[in-house]
C-alpha positions in Angstrom: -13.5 -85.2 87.7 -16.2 -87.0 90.1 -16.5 -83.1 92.0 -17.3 -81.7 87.7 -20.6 -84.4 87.5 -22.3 -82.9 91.0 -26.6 -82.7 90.6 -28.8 -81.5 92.9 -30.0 -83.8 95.3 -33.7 -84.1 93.7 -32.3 -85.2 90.7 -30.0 -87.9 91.0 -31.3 -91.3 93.4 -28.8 -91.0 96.5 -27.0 -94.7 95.3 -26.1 -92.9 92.2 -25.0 -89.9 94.0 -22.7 -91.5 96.3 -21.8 -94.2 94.0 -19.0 -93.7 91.4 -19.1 -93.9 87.6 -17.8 -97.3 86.4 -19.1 -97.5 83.4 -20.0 -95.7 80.0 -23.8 -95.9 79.8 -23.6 -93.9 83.4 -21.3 -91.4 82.6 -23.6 -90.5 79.3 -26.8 -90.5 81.5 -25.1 -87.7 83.9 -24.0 -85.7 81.4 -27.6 -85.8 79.6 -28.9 -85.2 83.4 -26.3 -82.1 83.9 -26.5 -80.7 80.8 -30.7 -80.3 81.3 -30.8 -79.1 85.0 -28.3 -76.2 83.8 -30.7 -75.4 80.9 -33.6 -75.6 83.3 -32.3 -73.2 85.4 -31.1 -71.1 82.7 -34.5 -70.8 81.7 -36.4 -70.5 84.8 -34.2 -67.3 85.9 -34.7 -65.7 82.4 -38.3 -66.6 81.9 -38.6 -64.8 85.4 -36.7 -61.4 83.8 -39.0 -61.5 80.7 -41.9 -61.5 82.7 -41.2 -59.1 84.9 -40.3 -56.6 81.6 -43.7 -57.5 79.9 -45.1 -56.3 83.1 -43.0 -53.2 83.2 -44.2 -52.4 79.8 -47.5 -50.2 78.9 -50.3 -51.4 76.9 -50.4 -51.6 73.3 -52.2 -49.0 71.0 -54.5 -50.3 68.6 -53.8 -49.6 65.5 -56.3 -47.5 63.4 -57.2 -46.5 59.7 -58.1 -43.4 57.9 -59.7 -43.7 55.1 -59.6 -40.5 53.0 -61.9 -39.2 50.4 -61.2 -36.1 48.3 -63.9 -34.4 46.7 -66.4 -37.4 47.3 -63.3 -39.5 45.7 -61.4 -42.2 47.0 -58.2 -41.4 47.9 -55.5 -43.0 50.3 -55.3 -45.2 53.2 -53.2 -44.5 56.3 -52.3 -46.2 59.3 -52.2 -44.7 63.0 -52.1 -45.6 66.5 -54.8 -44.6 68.6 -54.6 -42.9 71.9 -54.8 -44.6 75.1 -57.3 -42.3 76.7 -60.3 -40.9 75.3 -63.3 -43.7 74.0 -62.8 -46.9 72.0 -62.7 -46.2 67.9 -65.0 -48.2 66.4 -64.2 -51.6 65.2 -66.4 -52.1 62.2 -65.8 -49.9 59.0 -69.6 -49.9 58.2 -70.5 -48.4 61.9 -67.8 -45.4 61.2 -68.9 -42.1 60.1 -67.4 -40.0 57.1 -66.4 -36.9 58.7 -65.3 -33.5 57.3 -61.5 -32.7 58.2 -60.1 -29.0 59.2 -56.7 -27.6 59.1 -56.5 -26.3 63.1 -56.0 -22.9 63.8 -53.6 -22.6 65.8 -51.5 -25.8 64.0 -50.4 -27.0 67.2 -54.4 -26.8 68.8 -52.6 -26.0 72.0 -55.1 -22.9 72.4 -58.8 -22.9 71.3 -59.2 -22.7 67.6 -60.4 -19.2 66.1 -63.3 -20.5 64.6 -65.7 -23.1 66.4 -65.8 -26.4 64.8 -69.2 -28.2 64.2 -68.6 -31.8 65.1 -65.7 -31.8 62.2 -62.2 -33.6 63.0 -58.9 -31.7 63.4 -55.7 -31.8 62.2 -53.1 -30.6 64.2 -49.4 -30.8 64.2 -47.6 -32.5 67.2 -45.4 -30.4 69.9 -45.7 -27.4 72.1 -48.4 -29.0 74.8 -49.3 -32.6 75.8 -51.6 -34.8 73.6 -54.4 -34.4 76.4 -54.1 -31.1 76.3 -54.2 -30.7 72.4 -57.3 -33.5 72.8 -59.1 -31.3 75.3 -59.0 -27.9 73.1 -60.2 -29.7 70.5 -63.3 -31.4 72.4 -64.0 -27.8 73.8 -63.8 -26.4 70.9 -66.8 -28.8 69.3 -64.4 -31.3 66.7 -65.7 -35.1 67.0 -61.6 -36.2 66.8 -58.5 -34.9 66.7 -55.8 -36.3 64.3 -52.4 -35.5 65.2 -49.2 -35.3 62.8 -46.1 -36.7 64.3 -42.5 -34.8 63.8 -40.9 -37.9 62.7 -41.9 -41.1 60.5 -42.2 -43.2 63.6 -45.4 -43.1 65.6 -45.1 -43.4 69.4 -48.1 -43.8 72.3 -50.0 -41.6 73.5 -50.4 -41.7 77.0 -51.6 -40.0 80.0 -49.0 -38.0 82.4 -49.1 -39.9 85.9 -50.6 -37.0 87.8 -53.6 -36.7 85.2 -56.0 -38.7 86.6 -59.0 -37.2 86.7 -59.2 -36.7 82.6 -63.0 -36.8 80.5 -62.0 -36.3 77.1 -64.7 -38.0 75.1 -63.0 -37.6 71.5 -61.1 -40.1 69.4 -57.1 -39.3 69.1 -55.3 -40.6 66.6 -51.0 -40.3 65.7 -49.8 -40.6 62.2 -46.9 -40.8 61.1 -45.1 -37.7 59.2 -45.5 -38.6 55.5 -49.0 -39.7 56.1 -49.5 -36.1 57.5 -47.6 -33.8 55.3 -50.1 -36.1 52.8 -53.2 -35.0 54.3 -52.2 -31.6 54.6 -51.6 -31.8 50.8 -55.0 -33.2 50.4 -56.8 -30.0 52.0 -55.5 -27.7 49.7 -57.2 -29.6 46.7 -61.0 -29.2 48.1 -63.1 -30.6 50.6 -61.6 -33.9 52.4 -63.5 -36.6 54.5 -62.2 -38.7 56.9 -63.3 -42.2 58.2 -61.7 -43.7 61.1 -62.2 -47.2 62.4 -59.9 -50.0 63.8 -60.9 -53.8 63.0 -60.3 -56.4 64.8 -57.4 -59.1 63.8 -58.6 -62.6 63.7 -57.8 -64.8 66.7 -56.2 -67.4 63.9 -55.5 -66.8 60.6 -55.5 -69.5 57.8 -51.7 -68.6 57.1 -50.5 -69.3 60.1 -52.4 -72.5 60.4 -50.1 -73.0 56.9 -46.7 -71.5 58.0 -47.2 -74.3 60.9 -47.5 -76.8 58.7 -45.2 -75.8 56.2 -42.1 -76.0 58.9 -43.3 -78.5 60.9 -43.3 -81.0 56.9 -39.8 -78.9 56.1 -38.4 -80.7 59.6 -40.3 -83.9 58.8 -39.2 -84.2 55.2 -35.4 -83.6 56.4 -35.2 -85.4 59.2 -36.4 -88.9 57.7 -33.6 -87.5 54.4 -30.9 -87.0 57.3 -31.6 -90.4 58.8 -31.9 -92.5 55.8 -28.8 -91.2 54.0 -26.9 -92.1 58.0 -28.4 -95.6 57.3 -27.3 -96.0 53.5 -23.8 -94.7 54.9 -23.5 -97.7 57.2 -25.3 -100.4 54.9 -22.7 -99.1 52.4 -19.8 -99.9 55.2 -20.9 -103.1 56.1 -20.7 -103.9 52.4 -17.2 -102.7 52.5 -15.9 -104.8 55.6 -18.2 -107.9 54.0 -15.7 -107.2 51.2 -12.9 -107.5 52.6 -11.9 -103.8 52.0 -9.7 -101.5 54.3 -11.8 -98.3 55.9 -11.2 -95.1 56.6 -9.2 -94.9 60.3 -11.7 -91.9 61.0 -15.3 -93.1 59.6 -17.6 -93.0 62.1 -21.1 -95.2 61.9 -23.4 -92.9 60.5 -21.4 -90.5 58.9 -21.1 -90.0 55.1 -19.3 -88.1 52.8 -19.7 -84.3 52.8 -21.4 -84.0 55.8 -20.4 -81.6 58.5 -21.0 -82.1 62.7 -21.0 -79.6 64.6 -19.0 -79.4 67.7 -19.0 -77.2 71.0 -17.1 -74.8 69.8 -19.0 -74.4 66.7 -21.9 -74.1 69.2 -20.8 -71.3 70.9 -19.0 -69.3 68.3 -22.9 -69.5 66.4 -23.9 -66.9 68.6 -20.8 -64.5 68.1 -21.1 -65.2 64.3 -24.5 -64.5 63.5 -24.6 -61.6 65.8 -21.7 -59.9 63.7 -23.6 -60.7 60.6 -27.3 -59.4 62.2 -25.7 -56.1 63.5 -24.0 -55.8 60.1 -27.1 -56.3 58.5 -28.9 -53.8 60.6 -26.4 -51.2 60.1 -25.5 -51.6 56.2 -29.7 -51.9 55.5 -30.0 -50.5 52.3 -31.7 -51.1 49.0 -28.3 -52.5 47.6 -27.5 -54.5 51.0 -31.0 -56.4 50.1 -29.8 -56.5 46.6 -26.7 -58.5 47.5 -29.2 -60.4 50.4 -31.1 -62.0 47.3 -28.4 -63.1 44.9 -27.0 -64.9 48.0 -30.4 -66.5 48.7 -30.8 -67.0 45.2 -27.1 -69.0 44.9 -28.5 -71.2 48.2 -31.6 -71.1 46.5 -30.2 -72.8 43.7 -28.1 -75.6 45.4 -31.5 -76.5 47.8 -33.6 -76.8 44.8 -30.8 -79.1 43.0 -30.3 -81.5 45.6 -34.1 -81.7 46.6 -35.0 -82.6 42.9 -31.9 -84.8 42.1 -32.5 -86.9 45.3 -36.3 -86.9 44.0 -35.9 -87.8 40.7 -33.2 -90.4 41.7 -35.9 -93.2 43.5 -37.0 -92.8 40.0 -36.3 -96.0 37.9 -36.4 -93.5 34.8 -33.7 -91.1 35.9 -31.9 -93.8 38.0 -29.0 -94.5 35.4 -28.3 -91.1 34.5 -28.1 -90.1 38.4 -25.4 -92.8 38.3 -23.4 -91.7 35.7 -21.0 -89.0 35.8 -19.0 -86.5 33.8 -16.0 -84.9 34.6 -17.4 -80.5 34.7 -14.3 -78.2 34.9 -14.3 -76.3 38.7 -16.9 -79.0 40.0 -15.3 -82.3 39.3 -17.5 -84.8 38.6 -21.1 -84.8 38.4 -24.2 -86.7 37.4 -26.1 -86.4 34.0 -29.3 -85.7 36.1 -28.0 -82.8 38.0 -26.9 -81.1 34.8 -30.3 -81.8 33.5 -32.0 -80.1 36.5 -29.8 -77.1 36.7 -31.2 -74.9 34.6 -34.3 -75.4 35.6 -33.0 -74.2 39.3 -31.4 -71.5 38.1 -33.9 -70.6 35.8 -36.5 -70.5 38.8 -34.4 -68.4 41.3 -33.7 -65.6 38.4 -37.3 -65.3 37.2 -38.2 -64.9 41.5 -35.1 -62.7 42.5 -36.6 -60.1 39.5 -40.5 -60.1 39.7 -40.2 -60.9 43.7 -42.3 -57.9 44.6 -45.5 -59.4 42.3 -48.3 -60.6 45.2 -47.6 -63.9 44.5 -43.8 -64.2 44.6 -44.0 -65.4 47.9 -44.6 -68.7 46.8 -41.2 -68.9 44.9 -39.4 -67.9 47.9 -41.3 -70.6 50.2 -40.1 -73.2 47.8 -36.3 -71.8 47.1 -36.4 -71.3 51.5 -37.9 -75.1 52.2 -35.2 -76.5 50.2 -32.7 -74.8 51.5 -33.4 -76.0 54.7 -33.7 -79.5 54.0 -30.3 -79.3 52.3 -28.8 -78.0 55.1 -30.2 -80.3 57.8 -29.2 -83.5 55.7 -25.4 -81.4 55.5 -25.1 -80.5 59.0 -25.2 -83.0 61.5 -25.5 -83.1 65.5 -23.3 -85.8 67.0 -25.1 -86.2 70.2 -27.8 -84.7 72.9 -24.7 -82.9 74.5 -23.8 -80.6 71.8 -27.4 -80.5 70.4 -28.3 -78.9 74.4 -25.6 -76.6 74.1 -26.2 -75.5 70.6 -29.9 -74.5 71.0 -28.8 -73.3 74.6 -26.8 -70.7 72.7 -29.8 -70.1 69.6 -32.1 -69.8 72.4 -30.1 -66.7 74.5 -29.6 -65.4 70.4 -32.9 -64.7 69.9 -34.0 -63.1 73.0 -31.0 -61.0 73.4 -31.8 -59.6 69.3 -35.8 -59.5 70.0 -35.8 -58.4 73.5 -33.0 -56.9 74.9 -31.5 -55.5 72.0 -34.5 -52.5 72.1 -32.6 -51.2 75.9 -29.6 -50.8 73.3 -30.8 -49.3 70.2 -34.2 -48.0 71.1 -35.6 -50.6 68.7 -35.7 -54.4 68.3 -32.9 -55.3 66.0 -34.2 -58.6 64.7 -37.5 -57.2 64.0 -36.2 -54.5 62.1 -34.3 -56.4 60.2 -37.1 -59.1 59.4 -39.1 -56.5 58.2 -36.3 -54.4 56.1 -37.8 -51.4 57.7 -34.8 -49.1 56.7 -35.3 -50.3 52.5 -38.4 -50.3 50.4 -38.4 -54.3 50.1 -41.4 -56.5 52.5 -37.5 -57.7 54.6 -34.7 -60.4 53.7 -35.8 -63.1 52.2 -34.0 -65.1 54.8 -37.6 -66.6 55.5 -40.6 -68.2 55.2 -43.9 -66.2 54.4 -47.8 -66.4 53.6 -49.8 -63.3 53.3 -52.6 -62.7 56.1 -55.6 -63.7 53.6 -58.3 -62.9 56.3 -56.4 -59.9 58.8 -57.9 -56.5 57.5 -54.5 -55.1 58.5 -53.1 -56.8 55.7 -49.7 -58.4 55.6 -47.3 -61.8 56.0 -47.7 -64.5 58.5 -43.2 -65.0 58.9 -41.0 -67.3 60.4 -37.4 -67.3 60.3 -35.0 -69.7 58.5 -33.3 -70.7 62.0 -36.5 -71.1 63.6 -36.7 -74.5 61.4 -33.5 -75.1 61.1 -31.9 -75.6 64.2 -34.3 -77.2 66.2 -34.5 -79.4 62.9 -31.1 -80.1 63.5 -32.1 -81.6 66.7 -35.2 -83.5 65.8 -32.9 -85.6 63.0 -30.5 -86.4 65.3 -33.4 -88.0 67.2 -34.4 -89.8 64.2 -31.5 -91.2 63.3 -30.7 -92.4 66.8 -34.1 -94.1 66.7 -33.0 -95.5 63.8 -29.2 -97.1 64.8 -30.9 -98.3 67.8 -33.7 -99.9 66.6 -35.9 -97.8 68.2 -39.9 -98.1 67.3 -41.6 -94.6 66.5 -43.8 -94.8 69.7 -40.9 -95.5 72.2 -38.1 -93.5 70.2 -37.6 -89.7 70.5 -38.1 -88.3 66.7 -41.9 -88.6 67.5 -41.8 -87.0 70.8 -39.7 -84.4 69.3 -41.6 -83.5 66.6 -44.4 -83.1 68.9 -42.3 -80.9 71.5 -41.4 -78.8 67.8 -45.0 -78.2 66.8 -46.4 -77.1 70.5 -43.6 -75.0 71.0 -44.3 -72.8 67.0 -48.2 -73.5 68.4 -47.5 -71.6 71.8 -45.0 -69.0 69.4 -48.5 -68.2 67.5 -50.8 -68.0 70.9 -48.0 -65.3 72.4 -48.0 -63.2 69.1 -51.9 -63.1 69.3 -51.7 -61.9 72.7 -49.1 -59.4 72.0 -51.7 -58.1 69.4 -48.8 -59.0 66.6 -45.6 -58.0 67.9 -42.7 -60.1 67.2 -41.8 -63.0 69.8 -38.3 -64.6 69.5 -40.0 -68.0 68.6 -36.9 -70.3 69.6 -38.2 -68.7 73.1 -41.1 -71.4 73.2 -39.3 -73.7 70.8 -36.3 -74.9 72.2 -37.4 -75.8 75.9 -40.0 -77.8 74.4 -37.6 -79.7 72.5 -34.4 -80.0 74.4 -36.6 -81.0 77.1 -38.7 -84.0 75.4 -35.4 -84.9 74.2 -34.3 -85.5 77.7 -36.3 -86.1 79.9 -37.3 -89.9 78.8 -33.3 -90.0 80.2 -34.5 -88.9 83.4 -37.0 -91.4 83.5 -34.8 -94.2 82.7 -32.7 -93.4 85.6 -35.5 -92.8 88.5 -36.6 -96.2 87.1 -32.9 -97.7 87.8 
């Protein structure tokens, strides 16, 4: 067993190398040790491969907007990427010009058009020559920009071939999608269309994130100090019982209370088979019933959040003290408390009226609420029973989330968790599976989201913290919960500076989350023993 605990040499002081384990409090402080050089090196070797493919991979396009106008009428709004050669589209909408837009002639504008174009934009239909090519007819040819309709729904980048190096096209490009085209095509046969493109800038911080931060970061709070006071009543309520004179259960454990669940190793481990079953199932059955059975499931978890969060509210209350304390016998639920019977309507009430008007612009906030709650719930539920399993269980979230975000794109030419997050194959905004804000201030429009596990599982973590501060006596200031809370909110801060710099594409955020907090959670171990 002593060959099993072997650390490298610059971790471990050479008397507690050579010397063997005699006691508990050693054992415990090797396993903490050997648990976070594995995760370190885990880390190290895959940070390496992820930098190394960010490298590998091309620029982003901007993303650009054409604004249409139909006989001097507003009309529709489309999105498209922008080409990667060519000059910069402008940034501001009040610097862009209107400009007249032509059908080309040929379509494909792989061969000068038959008529010369006076400083006019073209549309032309994608295939049968390179976009360069297309883009240098069209600039010899006298258009100001060339818009080009892609073959399918999906827009792609436009890029220079590797021996084309020498290239002076000095017009805008732009891709759109194949509904947005077929649209303007549409357009041109009702009378004279104008075109404005331009591509704003995002803002380096939006006020909803600086919200979703806060929102998860309280969610964690709130449950953690729920989790760790319910562990305390649990043992105040014991000591009552042996003070009594009363037998206890063979298997109570200090701590521990009724109804609550710990996860072990193997739970930790079969986490990552489980929930990628249910996320490839999800991103193969996507469908507008699949999202449909999606939210009456949220709503049912919805529900039981809600009820818990209030009861336990309500209960500190003097006023709805005595009817949290008395029961009645309910047929299927056994017995239950006048105040939760009282609040259930409400909760049920609340997750109907959101599942039906949750595409209104403000339905959002229903789903924030029914999402928090749920969370808190299930942190106070589910229970880590020490550092060991709590390493091995974020260990496994952490490898989850890359694989789904990163990797999973060499497999199905697409990210899986993104496309799933964003319900890309319904006509809903994504599962609601999630926190969201809209992007108040981002011209692009949209939601600020973060994922139910991003808050729950390293909350999972951060309440174990707590509640070991707490049944050792631990001040805030020389306990973990406080460092751990910290390590939780740079880690979702350094989520948000890596989705600016990817110009908004989705990072795995348990990427940056979980080595902050495993390794605060630690490391004051590691100090202990250089100390010794």
């Amino acid at each position: 067993m002593a060959n099993w605990w072997v650390l490298p040499s610059a971790v471990l002081p050479a008397q507690w190398r050579q010397a063997p384990c005699n006691h508990a409090r050693c054992w415990e402080i090797r396993e903490h040790l050997l648990g976070w050089v594995i995760f370190q090196r885990l880390i190290a070797h895959l940070y390496t491969y992820l930098i190394l493919y960010n490298h590998m991979l091309p620029l982003f396009c901007c993303q650009v907007k054409v604004q249409t106008w139909i006989n001097k009428k507003d009309k529709d709004e489309f999105v498209g990427v922008g080409a990667r050669f060519g000059p910069k589209i402008e940034s501001k909408e009040k610097h862009a010009n209107w400009t007249n837009l032509l059908l080309a002639d040929p379509s494909d504008c792989c061969t000068p058009p038959r008529e010369k174009v006076a400083g006019d934009i073209l549309l032309v239909e994608r295939g049968n020559c390179k976009f360069t090519t297309k883009a240098k007819v069209a600039e010899s040819a006298g258009a100001s920009a060339i818009i080009i309709i892609n073959d399918k729904h999906e827009l792609y980048k436009m890029v220079c071939e590797t021996n084309e190096t020498n290239l002076d096209i000095g017009i805008h490009a732009v891709l759109l999608p194949k509904d947005a085209g077929s649209s303007l095509q549409r357009s041109l046969s009702s009378g004279e269309v104008l075109v404005e493109l331009y591509s704003p800038d995002r803002p380096l911080v939006d006020t909803a994130e600086v919200f979703l931060w806060l929102m998860a970061v309280g969610t964690i709070l709130c449950a953690s100090y729920w989790s760790a006071w319910s562990a305390r009543e649990a043992d105040i309520e014991q000591e009552k019982l042996l003070k009594d004179g009363r037998e206890v259960a063979p298997n109570f454990e200090p701590g521990g209370s009724s109804g609550m669940v710990d996860i072990n190793m193997v739970s930790a481990i079969l986490f990552v088979v489980i929930a990628s079953c249910f996320l490839i199932t999800l991103y193969k059955l996507m469908s507008h019933w699949f999202v449909e059975l999606l939210v009456v499931i949220f709503c049912i978890g919805g529900v039981e959040g809600l009820q818990t969060c209030l009861v336990a509210s309500l209960s500190m209350s003097r006023r709805f003290k005595p009817a949290a304390e008395s029961y009645v016998k309910v047929p299927f639920f056994g017995a239950v408390s006048y105040l939760t019977l009282a609040v259930c309507p409400f909760c049920i009430l609340f997750a109907v009226l959101w599942g039906v008007y949750r595409r209104l612009p403000y339905a959002w906030i229903g789903q924030d609420i029914l999402g928090i709650t749920l969370i808190v719930t299930v942190i106070q539920i589910v229970r880590i029973p020490n550092l060991k399993v709590g390493s091995a269980f974020l260990g496994c979230a952490f490898l989850y989330d890359i694989f789904w975000v990163f990797i999973s794109k060499m497999l199905f030419h697409e990210s899986v968790m993104i496309v799933v997050a964003r319900g890309d194959k319904t006509d809903e905004d994504g599962v609601p599976m999630l926190l969201k804000i809209p992007r108040m201030f981002d011209p692009w429009g949209g939601y600020s989201i973060i994922g139910f596990g991003d808050i729950l599982l390293p909350g999972l973590l951060v309440a174990f913290a707590l509640r070991y501060d707490w049944a050792a006596k631990k001040t805030l200031q020389s306990g973990y919960f406080l460092w751990s809370m910290v390590a939780y909110g740079s880690g979702l801060l350094i989520t948000y500076v890596a989705l600016n710099l990817m110009d908004g594409h989705g990072q795995p955020a348990l990427l940056y989350i979980v080595p902050f907090t495993i390794g605060i959670s630690q490391d004051p171990l590691i100090v202990i023993l250089v100390v010794q």
